[in-house]
N, C-alpha and C positions, 0 to 999 in steps of 0.2 A: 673185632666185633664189640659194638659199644656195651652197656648193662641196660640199655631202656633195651635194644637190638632184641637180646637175650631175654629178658621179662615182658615182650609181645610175645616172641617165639614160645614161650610155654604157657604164658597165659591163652594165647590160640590152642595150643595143643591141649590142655585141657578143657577151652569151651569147643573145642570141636569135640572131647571125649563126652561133654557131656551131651550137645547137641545128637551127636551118635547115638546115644543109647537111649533117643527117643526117635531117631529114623530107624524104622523097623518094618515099613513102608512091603518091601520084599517078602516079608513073610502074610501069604494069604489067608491064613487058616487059623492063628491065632491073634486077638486086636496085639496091636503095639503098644508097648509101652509108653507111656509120656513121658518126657522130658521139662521140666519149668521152661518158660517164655523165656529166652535170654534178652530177646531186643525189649520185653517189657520189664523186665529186673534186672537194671544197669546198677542197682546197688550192691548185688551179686559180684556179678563180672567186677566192680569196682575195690570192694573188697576183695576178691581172689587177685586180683591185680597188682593190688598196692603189698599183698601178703607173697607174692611171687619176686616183686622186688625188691622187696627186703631180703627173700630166701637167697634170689641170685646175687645179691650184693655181699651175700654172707659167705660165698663162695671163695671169693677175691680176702677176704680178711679173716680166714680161718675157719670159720664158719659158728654156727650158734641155731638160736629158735626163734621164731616169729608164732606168736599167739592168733588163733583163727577172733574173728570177733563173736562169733559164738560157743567158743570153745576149741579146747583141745590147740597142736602145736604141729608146724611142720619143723622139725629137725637138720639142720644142715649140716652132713657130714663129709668132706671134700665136695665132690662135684654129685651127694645121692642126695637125694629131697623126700626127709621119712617122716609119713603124714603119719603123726601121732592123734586118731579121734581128732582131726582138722574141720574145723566148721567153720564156714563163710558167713553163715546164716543162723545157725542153731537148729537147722534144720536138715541141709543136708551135711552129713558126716563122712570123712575120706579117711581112710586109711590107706595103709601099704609105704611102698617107696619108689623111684622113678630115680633112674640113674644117667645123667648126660655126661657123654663124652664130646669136651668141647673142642678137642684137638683134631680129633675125624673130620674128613672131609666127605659129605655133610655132616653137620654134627647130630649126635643119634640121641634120642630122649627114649629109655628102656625101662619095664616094671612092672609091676603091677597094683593096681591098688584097689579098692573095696569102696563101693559106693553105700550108704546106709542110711536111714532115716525119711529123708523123701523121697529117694529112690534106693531100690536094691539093685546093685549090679556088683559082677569082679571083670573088670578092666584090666587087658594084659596090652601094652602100649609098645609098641613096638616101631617109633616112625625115625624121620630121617628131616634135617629142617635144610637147604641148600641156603644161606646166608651170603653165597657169592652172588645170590641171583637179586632183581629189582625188581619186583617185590617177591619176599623170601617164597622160596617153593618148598613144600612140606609131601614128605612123603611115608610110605610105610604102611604098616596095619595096625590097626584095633579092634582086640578080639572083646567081645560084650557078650556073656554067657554064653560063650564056645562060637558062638556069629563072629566071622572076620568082616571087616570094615576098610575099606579103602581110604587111607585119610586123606588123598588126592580129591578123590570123590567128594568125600564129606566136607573135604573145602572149599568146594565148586559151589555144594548142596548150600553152604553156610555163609557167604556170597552174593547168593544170588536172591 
């Protein structure tokens, strides 16, 4: 599996966590939460991006820190990615850690981490990404204040 392969596959898995925790759609009785626009703040997605393949590169040579452009650091320590106050933006802030096992067949992306600033949420990420398949298939759950999430669904939902 290449390092661009691997830095799609978690940059997806975190724009579908945050996509998710503005589909909230299922719940009638209280409004949902917002999520930021992602298809209108590609400088977002771009920064989380370019800051993910650094993190995954840092995997392969021992590992180190990649600074958010707004702050704060995600951490690479073998194969865990520990968002220290990580900011894409200066506005939204990530904490926690997300642990990939890249040798499991599929490989599993696990954690939890802390959404803060633009949005509050604690995201427990639980998915699966098949890298045998054309094009990758992404599986698992995301729990978003105790709601499970289908991240199959949520990739359909984010897609289409």
């Amino acid at each position: 599996m290449s390092l661009k392969m691997i830095t799609r596959s978690l940059t997806l898995g975190l724009a579908v966590v945050i996509i998710g925790c503005g589909d909230d759609a299922k719940k009638e009785e209280e409004p949902a939460p917002t999520a930021p626009d992602l298809t209108a703040n590609a400088v977002l997605l771009e920064e989380m991006e370019q800051a993910l393949t650094k993190s995954v590169a840092l995997i392969f040579t021992g590992g180190g820190a990649v600074q958010g452009a707004g702050g704060g650091q995600v951490l690479v320590e073998g194969t865990s990615f520990i968002f220290q106050d990580y900011s894409p933006d200066g506005e939204l802030i990530i904490g926690g850690q997300l642990d990939m096992e890249l040798l499991a067949s599929p490989v599993t992306l696990k954690g939890t981490i802390q959404l803060s600033g633009s949005m509050e949420f604690e995201v427990v990420v639980d998915m699966t990404i098949d890298v045998t398949q054309d094009p990758f298939t992404y599986g698992g759950t995301l729990t978003v204040d105790e709601e499970v999430f289908d991240v199959t669904e949520l990739q359909e939902e984010a897609n289409s």
